[in-house]
C-alpha beads as a LAMMPS data file, in Angstrom:
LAMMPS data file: protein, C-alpha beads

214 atoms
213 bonds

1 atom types
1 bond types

-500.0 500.0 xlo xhi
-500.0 500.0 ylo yhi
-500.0 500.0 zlo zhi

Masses

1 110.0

Atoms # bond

1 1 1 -336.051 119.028 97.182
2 1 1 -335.134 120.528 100.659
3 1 1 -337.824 118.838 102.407
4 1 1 -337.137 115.304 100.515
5 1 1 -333.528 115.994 102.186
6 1 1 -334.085 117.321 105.362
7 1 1 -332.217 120.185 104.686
8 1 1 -333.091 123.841 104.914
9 1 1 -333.504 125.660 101.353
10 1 1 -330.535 128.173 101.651
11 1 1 -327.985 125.448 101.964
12 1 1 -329.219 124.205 98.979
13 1 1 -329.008 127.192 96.557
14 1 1 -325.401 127.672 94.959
15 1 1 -324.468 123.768 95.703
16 1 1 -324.274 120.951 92.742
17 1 1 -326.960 118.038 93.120
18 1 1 -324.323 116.030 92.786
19 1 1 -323.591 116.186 96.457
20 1 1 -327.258 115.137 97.342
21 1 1 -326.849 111.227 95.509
22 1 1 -324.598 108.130 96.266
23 1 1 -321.740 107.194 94.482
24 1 1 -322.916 104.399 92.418
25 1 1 -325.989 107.335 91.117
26 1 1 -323.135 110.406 90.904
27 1 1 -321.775 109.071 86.987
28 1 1 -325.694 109.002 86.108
29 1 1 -326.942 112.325 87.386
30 1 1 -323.480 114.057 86.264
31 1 1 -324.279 112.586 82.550
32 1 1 -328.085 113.861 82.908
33 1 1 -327.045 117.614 83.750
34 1 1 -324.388 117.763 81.212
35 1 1 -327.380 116.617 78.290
36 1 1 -328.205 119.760 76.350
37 1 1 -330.943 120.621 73.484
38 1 1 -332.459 117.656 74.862
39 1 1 -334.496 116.048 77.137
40 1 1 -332.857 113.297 79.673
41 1 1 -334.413 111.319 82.508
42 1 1 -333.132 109.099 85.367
43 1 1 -333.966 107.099 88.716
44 1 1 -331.373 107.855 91.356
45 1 1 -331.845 108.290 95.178
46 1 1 -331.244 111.116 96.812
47 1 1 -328.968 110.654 100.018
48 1 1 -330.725 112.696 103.547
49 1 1 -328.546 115.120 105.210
50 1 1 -328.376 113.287 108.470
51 1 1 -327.175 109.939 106.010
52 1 1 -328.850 107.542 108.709
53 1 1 -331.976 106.611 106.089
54 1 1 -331.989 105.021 103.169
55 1 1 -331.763 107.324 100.124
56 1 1 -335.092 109.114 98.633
57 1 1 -336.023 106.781 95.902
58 1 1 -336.524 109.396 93.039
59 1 1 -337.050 110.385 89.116
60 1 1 -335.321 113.329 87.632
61 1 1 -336.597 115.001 83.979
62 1 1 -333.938 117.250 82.799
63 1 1 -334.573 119.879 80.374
64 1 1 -332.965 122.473 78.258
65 1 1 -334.734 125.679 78.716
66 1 1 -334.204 129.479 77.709
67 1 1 -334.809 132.345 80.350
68 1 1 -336.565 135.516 78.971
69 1 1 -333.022 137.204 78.063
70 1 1 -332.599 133.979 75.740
71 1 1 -329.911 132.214 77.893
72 1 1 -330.037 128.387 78.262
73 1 1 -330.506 126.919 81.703
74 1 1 -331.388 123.830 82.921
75 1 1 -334.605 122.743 84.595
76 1 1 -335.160 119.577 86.940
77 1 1 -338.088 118.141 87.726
78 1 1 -337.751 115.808 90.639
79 1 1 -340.591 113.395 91.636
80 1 1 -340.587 111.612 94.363
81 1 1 -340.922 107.629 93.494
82 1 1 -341.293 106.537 97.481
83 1 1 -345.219 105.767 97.608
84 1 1 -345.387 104.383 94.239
85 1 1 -342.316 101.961 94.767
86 1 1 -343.957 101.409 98.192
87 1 1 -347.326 100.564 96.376
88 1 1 -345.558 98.142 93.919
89 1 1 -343.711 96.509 96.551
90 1 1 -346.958 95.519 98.487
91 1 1 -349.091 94.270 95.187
92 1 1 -346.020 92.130 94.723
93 1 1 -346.002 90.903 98.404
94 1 1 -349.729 90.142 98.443
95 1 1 -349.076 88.405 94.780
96 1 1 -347.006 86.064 96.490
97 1 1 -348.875 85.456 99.370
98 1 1 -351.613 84.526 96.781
99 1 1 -349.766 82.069 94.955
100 1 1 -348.201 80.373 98.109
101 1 1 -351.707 79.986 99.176
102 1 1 -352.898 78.603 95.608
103 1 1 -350.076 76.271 95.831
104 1 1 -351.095 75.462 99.355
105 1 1 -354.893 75.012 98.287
106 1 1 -353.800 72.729 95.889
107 1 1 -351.825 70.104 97.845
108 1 1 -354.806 69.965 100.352
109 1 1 -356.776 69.318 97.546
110 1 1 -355.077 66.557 95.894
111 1 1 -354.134 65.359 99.465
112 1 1 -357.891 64.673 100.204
113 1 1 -358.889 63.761 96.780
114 1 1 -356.249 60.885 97.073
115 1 1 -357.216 59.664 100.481
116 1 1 -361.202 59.764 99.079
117 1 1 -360.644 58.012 96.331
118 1 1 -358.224 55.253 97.506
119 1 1 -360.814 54.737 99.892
120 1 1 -363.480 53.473 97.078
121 1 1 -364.116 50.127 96.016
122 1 1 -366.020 50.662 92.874
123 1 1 -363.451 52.075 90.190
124 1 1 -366.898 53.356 88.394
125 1 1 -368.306 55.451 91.258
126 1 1 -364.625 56.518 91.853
127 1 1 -364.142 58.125 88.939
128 1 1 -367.626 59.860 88.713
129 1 1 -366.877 61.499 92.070
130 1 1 -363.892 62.147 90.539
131 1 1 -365.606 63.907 87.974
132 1 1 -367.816 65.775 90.582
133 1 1 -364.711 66.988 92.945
134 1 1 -362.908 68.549 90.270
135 1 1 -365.563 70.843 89.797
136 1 1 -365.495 73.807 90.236
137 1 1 -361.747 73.680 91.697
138 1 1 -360.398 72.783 88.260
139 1 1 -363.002 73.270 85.437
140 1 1 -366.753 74.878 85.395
141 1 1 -367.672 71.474 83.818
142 1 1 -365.820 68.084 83.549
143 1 1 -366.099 64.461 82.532
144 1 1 -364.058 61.278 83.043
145 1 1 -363.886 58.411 80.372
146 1 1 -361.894 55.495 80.336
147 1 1 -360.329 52.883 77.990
148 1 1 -361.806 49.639 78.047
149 1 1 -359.335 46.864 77.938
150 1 1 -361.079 45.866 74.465
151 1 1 -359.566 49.504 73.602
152 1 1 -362.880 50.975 73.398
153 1 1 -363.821 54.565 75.277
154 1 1 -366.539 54.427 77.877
155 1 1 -367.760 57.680 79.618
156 1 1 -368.518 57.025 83.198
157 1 1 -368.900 60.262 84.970
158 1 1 -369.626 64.222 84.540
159 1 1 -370.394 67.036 86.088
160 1 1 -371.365 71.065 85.915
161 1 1 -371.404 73.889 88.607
162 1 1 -374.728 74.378 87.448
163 1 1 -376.754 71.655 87.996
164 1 1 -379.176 72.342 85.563
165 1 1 -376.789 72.292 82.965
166 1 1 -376.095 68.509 83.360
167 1 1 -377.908 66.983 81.638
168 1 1 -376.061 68.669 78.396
169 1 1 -373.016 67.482 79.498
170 1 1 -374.202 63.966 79.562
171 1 1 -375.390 64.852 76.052
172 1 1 -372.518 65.882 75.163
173 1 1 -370.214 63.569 76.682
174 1 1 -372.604 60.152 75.880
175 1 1 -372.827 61.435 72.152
176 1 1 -368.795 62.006 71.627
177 1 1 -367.991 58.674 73.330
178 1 1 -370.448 57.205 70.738
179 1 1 -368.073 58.259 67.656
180 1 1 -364.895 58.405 69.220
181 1 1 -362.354 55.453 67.855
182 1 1 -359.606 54.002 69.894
183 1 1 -356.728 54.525 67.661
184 1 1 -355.703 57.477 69.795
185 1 1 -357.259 57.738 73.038
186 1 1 -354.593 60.655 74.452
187 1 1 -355.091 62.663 71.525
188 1 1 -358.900 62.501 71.004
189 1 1 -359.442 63.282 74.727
190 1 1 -358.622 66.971 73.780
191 1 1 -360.408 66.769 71.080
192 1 1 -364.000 69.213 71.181
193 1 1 -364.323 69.383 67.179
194 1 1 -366.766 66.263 67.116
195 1 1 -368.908 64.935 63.763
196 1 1 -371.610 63.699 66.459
197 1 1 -375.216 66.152 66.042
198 1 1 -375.859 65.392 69.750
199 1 1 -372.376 66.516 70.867
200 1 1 -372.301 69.192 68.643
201 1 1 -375.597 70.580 69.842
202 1 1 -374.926 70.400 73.419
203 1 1 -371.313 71.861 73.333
204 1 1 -372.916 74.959 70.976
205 1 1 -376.529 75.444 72.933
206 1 1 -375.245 75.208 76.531
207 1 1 -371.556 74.106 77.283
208 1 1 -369.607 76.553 75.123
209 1 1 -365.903 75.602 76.239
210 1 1 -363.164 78.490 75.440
211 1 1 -360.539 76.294 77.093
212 1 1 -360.134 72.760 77.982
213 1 1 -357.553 70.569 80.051
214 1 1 -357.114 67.052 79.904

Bonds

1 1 1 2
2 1 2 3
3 1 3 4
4 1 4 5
5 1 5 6
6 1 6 7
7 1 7 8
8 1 8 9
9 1 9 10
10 1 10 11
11 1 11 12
12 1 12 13
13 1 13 14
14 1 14 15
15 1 15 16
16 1 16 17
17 1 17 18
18 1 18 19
19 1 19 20
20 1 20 21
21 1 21 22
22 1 22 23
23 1 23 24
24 1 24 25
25 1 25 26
26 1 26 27
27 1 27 28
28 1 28 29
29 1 29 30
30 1 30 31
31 1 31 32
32 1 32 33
33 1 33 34
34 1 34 35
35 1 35 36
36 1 36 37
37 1 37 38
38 1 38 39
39 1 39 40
40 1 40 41
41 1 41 42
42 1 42 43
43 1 43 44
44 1 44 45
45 1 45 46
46 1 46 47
47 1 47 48
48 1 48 49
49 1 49 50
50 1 50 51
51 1 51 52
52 1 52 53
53 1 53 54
54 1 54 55
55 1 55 56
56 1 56 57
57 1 57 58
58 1 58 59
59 1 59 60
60 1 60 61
61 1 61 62
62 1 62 63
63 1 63 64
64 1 64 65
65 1 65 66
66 1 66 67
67 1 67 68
68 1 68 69
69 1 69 70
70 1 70 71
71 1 71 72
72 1 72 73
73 1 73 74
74 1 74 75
75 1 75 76
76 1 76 77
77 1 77 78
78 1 78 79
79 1 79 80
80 1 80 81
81 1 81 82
82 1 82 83
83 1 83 84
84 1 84 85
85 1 85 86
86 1 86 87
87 1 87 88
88 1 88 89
89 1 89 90
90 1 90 91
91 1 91 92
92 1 92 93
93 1 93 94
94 1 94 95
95 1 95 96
96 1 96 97
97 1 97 98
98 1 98 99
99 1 99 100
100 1 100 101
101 1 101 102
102 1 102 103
103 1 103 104
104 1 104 105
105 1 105 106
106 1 106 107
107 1 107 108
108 1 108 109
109 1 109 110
110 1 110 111
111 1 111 112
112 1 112 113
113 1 113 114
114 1 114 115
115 1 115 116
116 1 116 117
117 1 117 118
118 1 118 119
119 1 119 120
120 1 120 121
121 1 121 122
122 1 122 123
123 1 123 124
124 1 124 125
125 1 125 126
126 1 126 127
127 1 127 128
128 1 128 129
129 1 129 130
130 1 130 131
131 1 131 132
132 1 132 133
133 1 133 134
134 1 134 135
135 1 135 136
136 1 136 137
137 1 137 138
138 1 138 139
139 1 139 140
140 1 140 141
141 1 141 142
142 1 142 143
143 1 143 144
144 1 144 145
145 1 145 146
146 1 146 147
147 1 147 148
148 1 148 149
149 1 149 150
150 1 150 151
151 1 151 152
152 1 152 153
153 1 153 154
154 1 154 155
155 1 155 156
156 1 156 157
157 1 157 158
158 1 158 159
159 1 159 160
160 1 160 161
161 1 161 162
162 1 162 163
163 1 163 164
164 1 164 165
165 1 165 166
166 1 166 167
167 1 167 168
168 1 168 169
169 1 169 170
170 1 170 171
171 1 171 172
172 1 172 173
173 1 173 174
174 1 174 175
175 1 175 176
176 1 176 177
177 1 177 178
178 1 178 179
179 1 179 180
180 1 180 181
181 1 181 182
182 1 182 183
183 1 183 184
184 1 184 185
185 1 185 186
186 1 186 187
187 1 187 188
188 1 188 189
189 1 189 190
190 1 190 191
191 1 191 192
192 1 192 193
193 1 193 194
194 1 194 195
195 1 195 196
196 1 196 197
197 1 197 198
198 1 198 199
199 1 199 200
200 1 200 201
201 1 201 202
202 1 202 203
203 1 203 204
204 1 204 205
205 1 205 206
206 1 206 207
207 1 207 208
208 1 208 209
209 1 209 210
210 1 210 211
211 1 211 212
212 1 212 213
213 1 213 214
């Protein structure tokens, strides 16, 4: 406690703790050392000697006790909460630095993805590269299918990370256009539970989806 102070031990010994904390802490630690039978706990700071620093972040236990003779007294244990607030304080930091820079990835993406694709002619070939671009920044596999103006669905593009995994999403994708209606094209779009063997097979031998965004 002296050293988390700066003060020497002797002018310590006879003196109330209470002197040692700011005002806004002095109502909490005064309630925690008049707690008896019990056990009681509190964060406070602890205010230097020279009062030029900010306070000693800190956590008191407080705890009833008897001495050999039988008499209660009351033990502190006071742990010093500087590195670990320290600690916290930088994970959060660098937390935020990583979701500015997500957020920053993301407009770069879209940014470029927009240009490319405005750039394209063919609305086919657009939307297979838009297929291939959003893997693997969005999805580890992806397709793109669009309504035909007769209301039926027509997959025109797909992709994996893998390569060699392709070929069962175009399986898969092919098969559950196939079956599809076009009552509902927003809705089925999410849909993975499909009645189609092929689909079925491909989704449960290679693809194996736990999530899906549409």
């Amino acid at each position: 406690l002296a050293n988390l102070v700066r003060m020497p031990l002797g002018s310590l010994i006879g003196h109330n703790l209470t002197a040692l904390v700011a005002d806004a802490d002095s109502a909490l630690l005064a309630d925690l050392l008049a707690a008896r039978g019990g056990i009681g706990e509190a964060a406070i700071a602890l205010i230097p000697a020279e009062h030029t620093e900010n306070g000693v972040p800190v956590w008191i236990y407080a705890r009833e006790v008897r001495t050999h003779t039988g008499e209660p007294t009351l033990c502190l244990l006071v742990v010093d909460q500087t590195q670990r607030l320290e600690a916290e304080q930088a994970r959060h930091t660098a937390e935020l630095a990583e979701l500015a820079q997500a957020a920053s990835d993301r407009r770069v993406f879209l940014a470029e993805l927009t240009e490319e694709l405005a750039g394209m002619t063919d609305p086919d070939a657009a939307m297979r590269r838009l297929a291939q671009r959003v893997v693997p920044w969005l999805a580890d596999w992806s397709m793109v299918t669009v309504v035909e103006e007769d209301g039926n669905l027509r997959t025109v593009g797909w992709a994996h990370r893998d390569p060699a995994y392709e070929p069962a999403v175009a399986e898969y994708a092919l098969g559950r256009t196939a079956v599809l209606g076009a009552d509902s094209p927003a809705a089925v779009s999410v849909e993975l539970r499909d009645s189609t063997e092929n689909g079925v097979d491909a989704i449960d031998r290679n693809l194996r989806p736990h999530g899906v965004v549409a």
